[in-house]
Predicted model as a PDB file, atoms N, CA, C, CB and O in Angstrom, pLDDT in the B-factor column:
MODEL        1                                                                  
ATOM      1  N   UNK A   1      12.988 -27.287  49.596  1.00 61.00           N  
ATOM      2  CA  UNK A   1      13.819 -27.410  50.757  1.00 61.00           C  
ATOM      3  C   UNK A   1      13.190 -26.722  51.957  1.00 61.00           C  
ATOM      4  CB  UNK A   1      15.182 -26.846  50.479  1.00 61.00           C  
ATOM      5  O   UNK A   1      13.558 -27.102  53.068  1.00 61.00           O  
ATOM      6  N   UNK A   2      11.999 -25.446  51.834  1.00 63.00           N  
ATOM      7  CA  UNK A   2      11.506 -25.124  52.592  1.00 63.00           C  
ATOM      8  C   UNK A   2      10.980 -25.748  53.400  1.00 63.00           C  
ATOM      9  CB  UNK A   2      11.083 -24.602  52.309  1.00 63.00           C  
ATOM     10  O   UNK A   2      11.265 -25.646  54.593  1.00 63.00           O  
ATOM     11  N   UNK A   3       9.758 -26.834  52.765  1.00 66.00           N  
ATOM     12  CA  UNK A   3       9.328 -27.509  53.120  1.00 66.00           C  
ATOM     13  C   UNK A   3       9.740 -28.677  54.129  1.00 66.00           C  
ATOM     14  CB  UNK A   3       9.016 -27.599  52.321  1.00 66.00           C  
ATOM     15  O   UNK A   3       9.107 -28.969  55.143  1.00 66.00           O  
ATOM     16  N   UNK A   4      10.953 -29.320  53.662  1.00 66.00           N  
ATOM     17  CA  UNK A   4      11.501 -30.546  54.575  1.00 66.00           C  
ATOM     18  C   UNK A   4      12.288 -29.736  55.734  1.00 66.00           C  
ATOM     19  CB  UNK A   4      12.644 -31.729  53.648  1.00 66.00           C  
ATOM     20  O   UNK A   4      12.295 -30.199  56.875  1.00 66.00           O  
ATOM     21  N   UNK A   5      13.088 -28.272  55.371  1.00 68.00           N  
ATOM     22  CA  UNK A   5      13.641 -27.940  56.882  1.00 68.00           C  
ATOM     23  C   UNK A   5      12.222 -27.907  58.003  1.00 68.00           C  
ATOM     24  CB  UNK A   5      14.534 -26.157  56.849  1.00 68.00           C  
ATOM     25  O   UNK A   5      12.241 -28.493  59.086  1.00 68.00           O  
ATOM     26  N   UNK A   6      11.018 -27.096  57.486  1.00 69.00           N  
ATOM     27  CA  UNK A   6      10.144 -26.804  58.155  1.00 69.00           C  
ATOM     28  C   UNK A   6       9.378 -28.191  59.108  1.00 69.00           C  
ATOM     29  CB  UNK A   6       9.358 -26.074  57.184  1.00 69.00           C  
ATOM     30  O   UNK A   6       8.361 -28.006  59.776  1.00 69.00           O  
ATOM     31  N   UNK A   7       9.997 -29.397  59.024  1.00 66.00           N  
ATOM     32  CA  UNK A   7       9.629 -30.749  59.593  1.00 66.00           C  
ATOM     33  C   UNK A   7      10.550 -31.173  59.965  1.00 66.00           C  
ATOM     34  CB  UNK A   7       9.074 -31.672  58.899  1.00 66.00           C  
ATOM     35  O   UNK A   7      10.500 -32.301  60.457  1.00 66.00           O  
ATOM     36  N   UNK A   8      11.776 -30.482  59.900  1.00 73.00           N  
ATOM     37  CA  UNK A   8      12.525 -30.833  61.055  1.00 73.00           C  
ATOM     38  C   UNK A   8      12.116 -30.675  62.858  1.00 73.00           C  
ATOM     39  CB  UNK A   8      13.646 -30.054  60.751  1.00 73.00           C  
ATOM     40  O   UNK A   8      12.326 -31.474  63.771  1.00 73.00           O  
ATOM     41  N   UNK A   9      11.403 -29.182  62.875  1.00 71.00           N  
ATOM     42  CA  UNK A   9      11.253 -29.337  64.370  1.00 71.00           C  
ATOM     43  C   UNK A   9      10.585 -30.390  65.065  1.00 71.00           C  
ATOM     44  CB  UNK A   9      10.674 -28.333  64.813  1.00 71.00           C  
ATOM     45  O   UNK A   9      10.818 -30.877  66.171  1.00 71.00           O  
ATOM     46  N   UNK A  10       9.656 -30.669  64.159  1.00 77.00           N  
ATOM     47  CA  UNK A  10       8.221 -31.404  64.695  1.00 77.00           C  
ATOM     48  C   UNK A  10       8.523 -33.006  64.619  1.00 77.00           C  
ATOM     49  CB  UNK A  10       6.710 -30.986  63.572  1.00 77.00           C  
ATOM     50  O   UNK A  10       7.855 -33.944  65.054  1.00 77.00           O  
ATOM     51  N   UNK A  11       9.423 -32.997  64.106  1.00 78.00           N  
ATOM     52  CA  UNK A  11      10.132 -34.739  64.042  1.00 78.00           C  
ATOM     53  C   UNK A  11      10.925 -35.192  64.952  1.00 78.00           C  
ATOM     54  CB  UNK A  11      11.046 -35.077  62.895  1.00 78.00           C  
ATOM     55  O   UNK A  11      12.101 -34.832  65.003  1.00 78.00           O  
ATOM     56  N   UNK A  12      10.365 -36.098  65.851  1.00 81.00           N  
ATOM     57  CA  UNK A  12      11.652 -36.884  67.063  1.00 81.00           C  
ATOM     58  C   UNK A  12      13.042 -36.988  66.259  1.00 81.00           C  
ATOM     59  CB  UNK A  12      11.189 -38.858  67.628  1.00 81.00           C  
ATOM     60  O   UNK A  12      14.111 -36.500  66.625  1.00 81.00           O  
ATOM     61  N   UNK A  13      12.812 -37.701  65.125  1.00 82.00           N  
ATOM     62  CA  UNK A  13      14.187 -38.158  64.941  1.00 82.00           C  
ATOM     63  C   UNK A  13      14.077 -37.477  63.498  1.00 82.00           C  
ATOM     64  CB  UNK A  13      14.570 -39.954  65.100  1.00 82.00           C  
ATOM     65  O   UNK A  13      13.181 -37.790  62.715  1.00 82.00           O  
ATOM     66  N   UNK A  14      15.019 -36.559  63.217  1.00 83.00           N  
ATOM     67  CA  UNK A  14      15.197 -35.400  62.480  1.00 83.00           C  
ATOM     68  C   UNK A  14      15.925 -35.868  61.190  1.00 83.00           C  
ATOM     69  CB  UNK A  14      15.977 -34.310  63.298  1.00 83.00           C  
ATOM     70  O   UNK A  14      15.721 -35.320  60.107  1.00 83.00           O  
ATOM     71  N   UNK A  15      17.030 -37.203  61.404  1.00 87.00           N  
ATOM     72  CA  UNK A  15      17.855 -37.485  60.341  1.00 87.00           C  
ATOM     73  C   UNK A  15      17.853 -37.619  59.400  1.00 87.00           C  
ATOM     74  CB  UNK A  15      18.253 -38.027  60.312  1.00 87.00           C  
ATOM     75  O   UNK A  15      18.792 -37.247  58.697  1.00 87.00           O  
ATOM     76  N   UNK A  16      16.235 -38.533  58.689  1.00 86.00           N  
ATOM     77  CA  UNK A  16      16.418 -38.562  57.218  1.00 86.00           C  
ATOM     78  C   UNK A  16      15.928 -37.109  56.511  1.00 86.00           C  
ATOM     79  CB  UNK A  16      15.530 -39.859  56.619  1.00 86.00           C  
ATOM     80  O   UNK A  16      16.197 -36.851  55.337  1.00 86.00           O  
ATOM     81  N   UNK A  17      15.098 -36.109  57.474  1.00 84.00           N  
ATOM     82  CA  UNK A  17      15.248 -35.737  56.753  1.00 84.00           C  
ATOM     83  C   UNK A  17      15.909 -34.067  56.921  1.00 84.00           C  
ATOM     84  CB  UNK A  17      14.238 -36.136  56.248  1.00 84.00           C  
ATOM     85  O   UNK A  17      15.595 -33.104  56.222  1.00 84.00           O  
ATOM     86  N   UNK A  18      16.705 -34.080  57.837  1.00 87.00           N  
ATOM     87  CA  UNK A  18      18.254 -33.379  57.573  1.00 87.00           C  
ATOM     88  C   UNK A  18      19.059 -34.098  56.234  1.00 87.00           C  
ATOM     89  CB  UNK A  18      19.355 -33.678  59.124  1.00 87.00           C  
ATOM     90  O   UNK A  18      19.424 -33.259  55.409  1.00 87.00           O  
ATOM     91  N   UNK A  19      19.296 -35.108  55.992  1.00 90.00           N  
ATOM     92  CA  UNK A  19      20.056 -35.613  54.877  1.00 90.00           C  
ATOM     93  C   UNK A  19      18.921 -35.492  53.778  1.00 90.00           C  
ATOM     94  CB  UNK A  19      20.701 -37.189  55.119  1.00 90.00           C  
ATOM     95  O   UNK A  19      19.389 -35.238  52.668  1.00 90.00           O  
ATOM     96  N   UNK A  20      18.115 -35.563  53.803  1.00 88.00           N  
ATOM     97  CA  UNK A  20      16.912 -35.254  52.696  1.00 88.00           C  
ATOM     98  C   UNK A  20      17.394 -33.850  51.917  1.00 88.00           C  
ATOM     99  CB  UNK A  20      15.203 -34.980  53.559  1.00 88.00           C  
ATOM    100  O   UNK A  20      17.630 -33.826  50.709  1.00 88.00           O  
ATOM    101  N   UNK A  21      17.492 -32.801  52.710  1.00 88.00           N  
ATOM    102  CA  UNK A  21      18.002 -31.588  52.778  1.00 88.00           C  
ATOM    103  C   UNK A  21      19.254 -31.680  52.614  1.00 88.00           C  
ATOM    104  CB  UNK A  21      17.728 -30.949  53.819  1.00 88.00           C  
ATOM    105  O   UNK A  21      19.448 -31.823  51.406  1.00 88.00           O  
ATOM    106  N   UNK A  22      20.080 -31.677  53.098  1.00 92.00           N  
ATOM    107  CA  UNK A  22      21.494 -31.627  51.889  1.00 92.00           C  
ATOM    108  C   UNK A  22      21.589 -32.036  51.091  1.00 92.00           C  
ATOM    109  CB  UNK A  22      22.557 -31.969  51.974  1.00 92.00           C  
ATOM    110  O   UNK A  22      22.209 -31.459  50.197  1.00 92.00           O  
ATOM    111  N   UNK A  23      21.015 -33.353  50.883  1.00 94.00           N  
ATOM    112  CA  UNK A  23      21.036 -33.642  49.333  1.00 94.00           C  
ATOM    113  C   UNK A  23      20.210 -32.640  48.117  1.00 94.00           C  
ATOM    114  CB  UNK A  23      20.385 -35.108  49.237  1.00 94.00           C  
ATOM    115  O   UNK A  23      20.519 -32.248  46.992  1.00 94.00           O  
ATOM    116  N   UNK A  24      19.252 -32.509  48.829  1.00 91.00           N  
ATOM    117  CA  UNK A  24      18.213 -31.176  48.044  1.00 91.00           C  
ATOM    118  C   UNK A  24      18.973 -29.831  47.604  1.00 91.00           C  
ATOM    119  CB  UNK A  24      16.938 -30.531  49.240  1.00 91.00           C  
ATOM    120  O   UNK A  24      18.742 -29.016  46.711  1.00 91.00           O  
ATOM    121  N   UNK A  25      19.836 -29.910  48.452  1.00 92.00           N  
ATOM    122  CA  UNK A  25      20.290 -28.549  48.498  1.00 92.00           C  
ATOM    123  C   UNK A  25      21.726 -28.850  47.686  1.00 92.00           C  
ATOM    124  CB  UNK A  25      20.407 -27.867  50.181  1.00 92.00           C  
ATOM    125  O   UNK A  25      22.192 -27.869  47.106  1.00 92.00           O  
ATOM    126  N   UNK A  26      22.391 -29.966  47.597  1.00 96.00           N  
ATOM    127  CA  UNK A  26      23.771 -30.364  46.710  1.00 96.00           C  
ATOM    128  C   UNK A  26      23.324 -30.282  45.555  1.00 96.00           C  
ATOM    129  CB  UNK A  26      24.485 -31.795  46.867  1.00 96.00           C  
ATOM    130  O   UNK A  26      24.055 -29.736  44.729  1.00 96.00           O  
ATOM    131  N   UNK A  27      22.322 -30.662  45.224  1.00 96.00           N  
ATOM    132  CA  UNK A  27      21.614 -30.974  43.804  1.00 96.00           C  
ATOM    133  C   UNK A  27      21.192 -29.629  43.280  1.00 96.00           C  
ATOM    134  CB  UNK A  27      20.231 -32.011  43.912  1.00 96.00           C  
ATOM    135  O   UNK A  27      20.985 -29.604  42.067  1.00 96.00           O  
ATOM    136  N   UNK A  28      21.023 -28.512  43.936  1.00 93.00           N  
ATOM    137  CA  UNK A  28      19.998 -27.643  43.914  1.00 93.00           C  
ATOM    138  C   UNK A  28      21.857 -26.516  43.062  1.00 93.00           C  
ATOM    139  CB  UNK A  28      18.830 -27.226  45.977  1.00 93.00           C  
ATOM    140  O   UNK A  28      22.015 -25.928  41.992  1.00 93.00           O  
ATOM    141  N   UNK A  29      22.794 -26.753  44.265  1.00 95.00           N  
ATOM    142  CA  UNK A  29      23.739 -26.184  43.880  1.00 95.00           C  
ATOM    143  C   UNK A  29      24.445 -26.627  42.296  1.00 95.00           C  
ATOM    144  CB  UNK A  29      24.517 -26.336  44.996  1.00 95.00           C  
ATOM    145  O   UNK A  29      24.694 -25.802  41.416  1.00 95.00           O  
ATOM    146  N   UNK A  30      24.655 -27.914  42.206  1.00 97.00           N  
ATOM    147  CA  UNK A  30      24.943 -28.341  41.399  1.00 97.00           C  
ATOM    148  C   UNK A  30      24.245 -28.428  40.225  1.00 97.00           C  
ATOM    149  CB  UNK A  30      25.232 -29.061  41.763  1.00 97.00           C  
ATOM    150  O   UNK A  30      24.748 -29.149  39.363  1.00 97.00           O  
ATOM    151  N   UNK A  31      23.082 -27.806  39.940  1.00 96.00           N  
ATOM    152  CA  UNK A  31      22.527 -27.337  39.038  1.00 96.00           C  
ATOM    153  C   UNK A  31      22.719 -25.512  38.294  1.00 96.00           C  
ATOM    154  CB  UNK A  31      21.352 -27.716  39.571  1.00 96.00           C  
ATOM    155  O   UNK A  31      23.020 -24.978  37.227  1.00 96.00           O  
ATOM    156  N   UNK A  32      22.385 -25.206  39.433  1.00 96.00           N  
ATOM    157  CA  UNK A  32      22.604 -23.746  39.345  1.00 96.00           C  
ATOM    158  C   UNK A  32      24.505 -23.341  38.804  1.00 96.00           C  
ATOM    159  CB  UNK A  32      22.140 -23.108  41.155  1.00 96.00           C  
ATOM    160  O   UNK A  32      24.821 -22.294  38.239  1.00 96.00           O  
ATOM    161  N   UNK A  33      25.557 -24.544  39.196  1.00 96.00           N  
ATOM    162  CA  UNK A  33      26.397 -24.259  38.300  1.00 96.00           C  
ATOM    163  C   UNK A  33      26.488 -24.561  37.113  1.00 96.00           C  
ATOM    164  CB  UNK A  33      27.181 -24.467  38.596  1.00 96.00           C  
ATOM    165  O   UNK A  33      27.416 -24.055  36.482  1.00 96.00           O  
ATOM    166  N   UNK A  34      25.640 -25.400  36.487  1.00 97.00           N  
ATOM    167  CA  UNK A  34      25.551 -25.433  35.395  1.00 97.00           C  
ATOM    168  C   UNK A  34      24.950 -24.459  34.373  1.00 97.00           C  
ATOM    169  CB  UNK A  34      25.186 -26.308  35.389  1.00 97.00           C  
ATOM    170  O   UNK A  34      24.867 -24.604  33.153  1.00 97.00           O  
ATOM    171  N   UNK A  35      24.603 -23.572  35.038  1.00 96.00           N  
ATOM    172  CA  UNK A  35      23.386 -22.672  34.073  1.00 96.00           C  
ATOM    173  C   UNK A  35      24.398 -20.932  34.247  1.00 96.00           C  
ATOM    174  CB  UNK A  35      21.079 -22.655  35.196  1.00 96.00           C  
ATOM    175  O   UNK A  35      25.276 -20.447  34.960  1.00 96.00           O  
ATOM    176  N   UNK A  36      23.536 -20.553  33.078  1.00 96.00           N  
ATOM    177  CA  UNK A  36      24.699 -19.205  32.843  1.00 96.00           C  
ATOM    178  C   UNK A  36      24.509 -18.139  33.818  1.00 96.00           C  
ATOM    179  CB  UNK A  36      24.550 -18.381  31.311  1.00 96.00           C  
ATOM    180  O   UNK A  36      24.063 -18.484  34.913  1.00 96.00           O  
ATOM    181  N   UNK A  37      24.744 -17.011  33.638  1.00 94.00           N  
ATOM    182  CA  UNK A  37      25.041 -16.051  34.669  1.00 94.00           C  
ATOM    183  C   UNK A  37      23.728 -15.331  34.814  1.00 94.00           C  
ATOM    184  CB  UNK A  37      26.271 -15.081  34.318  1.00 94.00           C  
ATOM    185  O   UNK A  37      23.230 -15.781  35.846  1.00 94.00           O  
ATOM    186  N   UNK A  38      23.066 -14.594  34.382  1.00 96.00           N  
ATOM    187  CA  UNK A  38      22.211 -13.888  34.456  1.00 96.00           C  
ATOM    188  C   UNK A  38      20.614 -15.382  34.840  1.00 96.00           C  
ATOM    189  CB  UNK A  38      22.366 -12.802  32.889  1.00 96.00           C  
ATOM    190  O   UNK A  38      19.606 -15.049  35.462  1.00 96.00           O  
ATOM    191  N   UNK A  39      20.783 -16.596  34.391  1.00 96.00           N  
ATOM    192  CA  UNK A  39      19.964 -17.307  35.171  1.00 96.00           C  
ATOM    193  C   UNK A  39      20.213 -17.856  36.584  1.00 96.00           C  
ATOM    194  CB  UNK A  39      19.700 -18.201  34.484  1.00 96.00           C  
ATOM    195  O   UNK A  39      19.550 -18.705  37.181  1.00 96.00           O  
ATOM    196  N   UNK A  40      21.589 -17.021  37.099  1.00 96.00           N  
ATOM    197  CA  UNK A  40      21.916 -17.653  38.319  1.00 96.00           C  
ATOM    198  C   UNK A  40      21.186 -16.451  39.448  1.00 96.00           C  
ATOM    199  CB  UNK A  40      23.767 -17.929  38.442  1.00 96.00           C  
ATOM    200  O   UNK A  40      20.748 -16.508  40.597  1.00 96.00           O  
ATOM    201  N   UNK A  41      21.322 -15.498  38.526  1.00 96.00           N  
ATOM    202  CA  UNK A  41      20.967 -14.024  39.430  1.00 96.00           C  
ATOM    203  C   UNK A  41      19.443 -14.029  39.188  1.00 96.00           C  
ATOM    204  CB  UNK A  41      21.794 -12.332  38.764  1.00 96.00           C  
ATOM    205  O   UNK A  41      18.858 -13.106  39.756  1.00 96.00           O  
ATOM    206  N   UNK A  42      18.852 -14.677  38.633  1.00 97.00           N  
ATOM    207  CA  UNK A  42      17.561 -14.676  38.950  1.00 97.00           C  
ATOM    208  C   UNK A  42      17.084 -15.543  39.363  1.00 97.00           C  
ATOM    209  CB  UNK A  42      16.925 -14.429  38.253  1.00 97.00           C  
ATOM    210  O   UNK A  42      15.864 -15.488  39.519  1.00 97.00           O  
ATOM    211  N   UNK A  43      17.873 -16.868  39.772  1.00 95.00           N  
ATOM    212  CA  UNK A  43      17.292 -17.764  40.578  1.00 95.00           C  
ATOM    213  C   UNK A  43      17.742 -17.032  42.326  1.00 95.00           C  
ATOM    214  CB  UNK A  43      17.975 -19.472  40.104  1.00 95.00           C  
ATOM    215  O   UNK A  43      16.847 -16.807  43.141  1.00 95.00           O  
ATOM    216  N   UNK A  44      19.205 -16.758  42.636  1.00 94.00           N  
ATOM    217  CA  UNK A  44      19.125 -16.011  43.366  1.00 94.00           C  
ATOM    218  C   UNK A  44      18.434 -14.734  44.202  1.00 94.00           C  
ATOM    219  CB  UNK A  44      19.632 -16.022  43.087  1.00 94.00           C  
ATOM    220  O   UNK A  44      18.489 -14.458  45.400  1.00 94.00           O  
ATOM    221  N   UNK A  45      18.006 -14.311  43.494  1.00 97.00           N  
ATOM    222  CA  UNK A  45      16.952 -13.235  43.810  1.00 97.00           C  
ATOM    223  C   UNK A  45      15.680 -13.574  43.863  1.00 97.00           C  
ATOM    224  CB  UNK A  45      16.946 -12.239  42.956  1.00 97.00           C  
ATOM    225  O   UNK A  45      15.008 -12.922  44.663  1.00 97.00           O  
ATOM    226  N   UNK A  46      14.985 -14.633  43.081  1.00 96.00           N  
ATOM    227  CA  UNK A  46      13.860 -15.374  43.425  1.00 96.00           C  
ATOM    228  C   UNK A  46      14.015 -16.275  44.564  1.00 96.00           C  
ATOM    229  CB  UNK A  46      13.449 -16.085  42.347  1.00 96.00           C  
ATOM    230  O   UNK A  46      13.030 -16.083  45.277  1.00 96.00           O  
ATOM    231  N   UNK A  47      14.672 -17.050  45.017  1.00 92.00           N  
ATOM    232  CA  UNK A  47      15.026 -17.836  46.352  1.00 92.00           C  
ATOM    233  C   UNK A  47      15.254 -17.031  47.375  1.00 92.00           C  
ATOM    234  CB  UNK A  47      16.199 -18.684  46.288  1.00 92.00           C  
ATOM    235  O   UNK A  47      14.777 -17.483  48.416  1.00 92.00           O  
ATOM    236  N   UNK A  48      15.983 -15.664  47.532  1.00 94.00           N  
ATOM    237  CA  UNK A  48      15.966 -14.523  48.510  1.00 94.00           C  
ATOM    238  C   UNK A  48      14.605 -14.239  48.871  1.00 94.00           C  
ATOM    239  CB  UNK A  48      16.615 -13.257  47.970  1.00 94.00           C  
ATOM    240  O   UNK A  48      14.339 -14.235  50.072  1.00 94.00           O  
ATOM    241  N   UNK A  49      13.425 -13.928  47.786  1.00 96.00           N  
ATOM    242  CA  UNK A  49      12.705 -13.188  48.125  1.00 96.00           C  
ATOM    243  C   UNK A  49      11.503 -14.575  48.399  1.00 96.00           C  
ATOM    244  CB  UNK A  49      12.553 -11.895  47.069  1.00 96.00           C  
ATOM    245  O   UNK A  49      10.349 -14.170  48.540  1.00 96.00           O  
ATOM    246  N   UNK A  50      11.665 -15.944  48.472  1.00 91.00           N  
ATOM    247  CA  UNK A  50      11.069 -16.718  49.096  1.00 91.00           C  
ATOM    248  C   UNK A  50      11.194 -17.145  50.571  1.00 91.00           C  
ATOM    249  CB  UNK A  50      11.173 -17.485  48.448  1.00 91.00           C  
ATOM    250  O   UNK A  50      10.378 -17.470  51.434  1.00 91.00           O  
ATOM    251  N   UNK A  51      12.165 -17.052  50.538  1.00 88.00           N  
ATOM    252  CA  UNK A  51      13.323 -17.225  52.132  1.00 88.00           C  
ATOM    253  C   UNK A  51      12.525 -15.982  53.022  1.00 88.00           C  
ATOM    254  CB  UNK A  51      15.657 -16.653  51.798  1.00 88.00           C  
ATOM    255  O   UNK A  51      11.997 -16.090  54.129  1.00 88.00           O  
ATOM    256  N   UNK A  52      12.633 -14.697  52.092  1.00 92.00           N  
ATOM    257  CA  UNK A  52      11.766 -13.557  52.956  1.00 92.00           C  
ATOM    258  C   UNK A  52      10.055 -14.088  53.608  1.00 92.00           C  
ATOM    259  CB  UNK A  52      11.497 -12.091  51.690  1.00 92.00           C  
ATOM    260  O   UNK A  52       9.399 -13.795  54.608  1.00 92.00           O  
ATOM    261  N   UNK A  53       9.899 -14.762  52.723  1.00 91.00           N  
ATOM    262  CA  UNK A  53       8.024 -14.715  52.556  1.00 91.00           C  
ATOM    263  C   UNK A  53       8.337 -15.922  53.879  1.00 91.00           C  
ATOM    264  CB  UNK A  53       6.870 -15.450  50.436  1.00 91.00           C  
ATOM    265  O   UNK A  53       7.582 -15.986  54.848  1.00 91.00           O  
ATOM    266  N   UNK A  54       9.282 -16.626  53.761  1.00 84.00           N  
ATOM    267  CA  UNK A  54       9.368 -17.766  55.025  1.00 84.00           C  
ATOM    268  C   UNK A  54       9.433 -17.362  55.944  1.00 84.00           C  
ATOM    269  CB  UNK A  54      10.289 -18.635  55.182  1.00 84.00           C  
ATOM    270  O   UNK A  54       8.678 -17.653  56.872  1.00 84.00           O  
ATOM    271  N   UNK A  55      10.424 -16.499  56.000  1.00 84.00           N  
ATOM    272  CA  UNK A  55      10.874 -16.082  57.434  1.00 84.00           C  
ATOM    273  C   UNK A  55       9.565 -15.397  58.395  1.00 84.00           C  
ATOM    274  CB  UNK A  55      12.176 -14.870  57.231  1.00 84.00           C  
ATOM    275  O   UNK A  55       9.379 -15.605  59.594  1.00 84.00           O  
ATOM    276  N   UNK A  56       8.679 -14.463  57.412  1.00 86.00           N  
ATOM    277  CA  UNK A  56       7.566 -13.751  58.020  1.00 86.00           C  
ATOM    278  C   UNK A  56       6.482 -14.911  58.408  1.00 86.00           C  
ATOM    279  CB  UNK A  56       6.948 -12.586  56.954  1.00 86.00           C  
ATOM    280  O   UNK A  56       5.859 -14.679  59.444  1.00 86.00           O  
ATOM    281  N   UNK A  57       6.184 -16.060  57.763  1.00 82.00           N  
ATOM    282  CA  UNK A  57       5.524 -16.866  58.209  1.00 82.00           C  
ATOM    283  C   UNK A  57       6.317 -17.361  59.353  1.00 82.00           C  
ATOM    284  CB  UNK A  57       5.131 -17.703  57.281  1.00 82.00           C  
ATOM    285  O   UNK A  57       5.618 -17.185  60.351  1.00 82.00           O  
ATOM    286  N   UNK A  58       7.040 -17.705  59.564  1.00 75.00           N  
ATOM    287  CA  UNK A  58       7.655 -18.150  60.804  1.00 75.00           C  
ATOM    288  C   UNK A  58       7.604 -17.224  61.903  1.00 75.00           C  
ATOM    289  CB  UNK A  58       8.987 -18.473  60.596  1.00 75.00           C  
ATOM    290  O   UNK A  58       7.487 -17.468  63.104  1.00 75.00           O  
ATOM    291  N   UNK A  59       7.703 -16.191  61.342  1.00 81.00           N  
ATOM    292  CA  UNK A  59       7.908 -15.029  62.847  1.00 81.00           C  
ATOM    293  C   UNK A  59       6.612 -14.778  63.057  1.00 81.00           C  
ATOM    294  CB  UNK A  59       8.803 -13.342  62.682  1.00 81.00           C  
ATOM    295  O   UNK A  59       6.331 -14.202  64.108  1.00 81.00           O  
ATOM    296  N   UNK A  60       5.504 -15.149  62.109  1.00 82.00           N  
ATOM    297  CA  UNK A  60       4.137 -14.549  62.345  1.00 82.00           C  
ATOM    298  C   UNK A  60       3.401 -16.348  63.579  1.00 82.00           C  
ATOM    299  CB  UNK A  60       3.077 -14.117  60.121  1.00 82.00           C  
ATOM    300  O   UNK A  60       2.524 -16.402  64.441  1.00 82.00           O  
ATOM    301  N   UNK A  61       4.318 -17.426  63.009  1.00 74.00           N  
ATOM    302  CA  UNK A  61       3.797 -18.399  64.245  1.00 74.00           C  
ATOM    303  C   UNK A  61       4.244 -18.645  65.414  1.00 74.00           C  
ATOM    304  CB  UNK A  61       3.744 -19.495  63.987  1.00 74.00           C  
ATOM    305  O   UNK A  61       3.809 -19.525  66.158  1.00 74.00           O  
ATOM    306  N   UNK A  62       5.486 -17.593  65.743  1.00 65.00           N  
ATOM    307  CA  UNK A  62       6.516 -17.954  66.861  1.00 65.00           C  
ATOM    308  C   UNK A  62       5.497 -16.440  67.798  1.00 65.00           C  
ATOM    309  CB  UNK A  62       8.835 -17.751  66.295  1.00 65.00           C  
ATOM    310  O   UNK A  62       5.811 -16.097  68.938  1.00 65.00           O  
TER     311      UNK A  62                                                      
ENDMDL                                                                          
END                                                                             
């Protein structure tokens, strides 16, 4: 999902893949309820600490 938000800016017309991305991300949820507790907290905490590594690439090109 990193990936397709990160082509949103650079795209005139943003739509498919804004909807690309929610769907990525419905699916993404709807998985993670299926799975037990202690694999939710480590997908959580692994996706936090990717989101981090994003954000610094982003602030390191802005």
């Amino acid at each position: 999902m990193l990936r397709l938000t990160a082509c949103i800016h650079h795209n005139p017309r943003p739509l498919a893949t804004v909807k690309n991305t929610a769907y990525a991300w419905r699916q993404m949820l709807f998985f993670l309820s299926l799975s037990a507790g202690e694999e939710q907290t480590a997908f959580l905490a692994d996706a936090e600490q990717r989101l981090a590594v994003q954000r610094l690439k982003s602030a390191k090109r802005s």
